[in-house]
C-alpha positions in Angstrom: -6.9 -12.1 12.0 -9.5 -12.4 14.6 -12.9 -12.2 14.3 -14.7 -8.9 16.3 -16.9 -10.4 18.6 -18.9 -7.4 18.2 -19.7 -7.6 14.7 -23.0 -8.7 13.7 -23.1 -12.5 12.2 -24.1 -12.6 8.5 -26.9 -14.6 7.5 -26.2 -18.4 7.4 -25.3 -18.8 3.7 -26.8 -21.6 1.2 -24.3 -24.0 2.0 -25.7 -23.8 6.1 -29.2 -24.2 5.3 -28.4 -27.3 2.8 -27.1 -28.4 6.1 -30.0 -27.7 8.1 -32.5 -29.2 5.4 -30.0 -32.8 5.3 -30.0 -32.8 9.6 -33.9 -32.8 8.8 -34.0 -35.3 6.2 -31.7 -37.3 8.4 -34.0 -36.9 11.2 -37.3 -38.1 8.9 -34.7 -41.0 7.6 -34.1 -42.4 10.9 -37.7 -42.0 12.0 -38.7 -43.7 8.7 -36.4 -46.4 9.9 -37.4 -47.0 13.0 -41.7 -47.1 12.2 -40.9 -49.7 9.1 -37.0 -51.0 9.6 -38.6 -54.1 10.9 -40.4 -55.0 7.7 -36.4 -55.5 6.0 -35.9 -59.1 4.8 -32.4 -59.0 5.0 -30.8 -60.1 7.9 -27.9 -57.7 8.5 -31.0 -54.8 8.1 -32.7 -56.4 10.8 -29.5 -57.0 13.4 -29.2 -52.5 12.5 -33.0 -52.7 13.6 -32.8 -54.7 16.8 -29.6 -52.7 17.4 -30.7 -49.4 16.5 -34.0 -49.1 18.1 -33.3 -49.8 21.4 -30.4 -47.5 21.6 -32.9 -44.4 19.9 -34.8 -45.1 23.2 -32.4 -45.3 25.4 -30.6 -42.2 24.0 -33.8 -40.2 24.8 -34.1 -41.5 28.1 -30.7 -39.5 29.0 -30.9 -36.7 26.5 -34.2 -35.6 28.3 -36.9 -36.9 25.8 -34.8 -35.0 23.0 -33.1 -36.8 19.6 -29.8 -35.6 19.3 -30.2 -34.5 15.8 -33.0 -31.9 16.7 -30.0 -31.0 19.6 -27.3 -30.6 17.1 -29.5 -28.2 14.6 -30.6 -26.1 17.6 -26.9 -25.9 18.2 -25.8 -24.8 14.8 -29.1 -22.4 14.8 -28.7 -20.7 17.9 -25.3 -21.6 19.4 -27.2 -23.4 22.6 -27.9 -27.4 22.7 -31.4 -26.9 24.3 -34.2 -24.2 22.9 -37.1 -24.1 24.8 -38.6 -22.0 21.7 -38.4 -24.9 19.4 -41.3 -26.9 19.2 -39.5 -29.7 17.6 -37.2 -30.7 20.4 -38.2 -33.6 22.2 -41.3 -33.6 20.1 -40.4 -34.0 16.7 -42.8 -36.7 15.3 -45.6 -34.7 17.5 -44.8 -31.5 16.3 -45.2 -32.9 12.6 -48.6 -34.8 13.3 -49.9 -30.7 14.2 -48.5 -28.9 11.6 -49.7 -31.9 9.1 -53.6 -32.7 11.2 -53.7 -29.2 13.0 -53.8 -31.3 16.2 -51.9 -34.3 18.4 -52.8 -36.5 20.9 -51.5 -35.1 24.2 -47.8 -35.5 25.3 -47.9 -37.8 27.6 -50.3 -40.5 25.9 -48.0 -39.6 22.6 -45.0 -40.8 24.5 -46.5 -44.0 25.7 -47.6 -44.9 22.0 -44.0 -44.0 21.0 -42.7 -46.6 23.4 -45.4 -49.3 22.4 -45.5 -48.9 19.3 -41.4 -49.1 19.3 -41.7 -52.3 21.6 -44.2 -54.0 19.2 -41.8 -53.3 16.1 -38.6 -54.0 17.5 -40.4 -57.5 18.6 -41.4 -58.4 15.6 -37.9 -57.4 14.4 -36.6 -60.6 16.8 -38.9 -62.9 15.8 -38.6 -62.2 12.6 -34.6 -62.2 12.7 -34.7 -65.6 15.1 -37.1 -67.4 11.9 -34.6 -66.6 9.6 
């Protein structure tokens, strides 16, 4: 039987927003990762550090300042990869700092310290990995 395109969609059941709530704890996972994944003292941790991090960059170099996990729930949410009304895409970690502070540094300077502060991690990541 196929579906009436004109029917109204029922509200996402439990099972969909368990989804939603993991694709945010994934999101919070990998971010965790990437501030403190350098710390590991295992080596195969570090090699998914050195490996990882530079690949989360470049990934939001092409995916226009965007993590494709906040991509992939505004797809499942609204049928659309990009949402201009979300305040999360591209800003994720930002977004957080207001709703957590009630403010953020500005965009731009917040991007910079992004990209420094994953530089000076993923270094000591190496250096770390080349003493072992």
């Amino acid at each position: 039987m196929t579906p009436d395109p004109s029917a109204e969609q029922a509200a996402p059941g439990l099972s969909f927003k368990a989804f939603i709530l993991f694709l945010k704890g994934l999101h919070w996972v990998l971010v965790g990762f990437a501030l403190v994944g350098w710390l590991a003292t295992s080596e195969p941790w570090l090699l998914v550090y050195l490996i990882y991090v530079p690949l989360m960059v470049i990934h939001w170099s092409f995916n226009e300042n965007s993590c494709i996990v906040s991509n992939f729930e505004t797809y499942l949410l609204t049928g659309k990869w990009r949402n201009e009304h979300n305040p999360e895409e591209g800003a994720f970690v930002r977004t957080a700092l207001v709703r957590v502070f009630g403010r953020a540094p500005p965009e731009k300077a917040f991007d910079i310290f992004i990209r420094v502060l994953m530089i000076a991690t993923w270094s000591a990541a190496f250096f770390k990995w080349r003493g072992m």
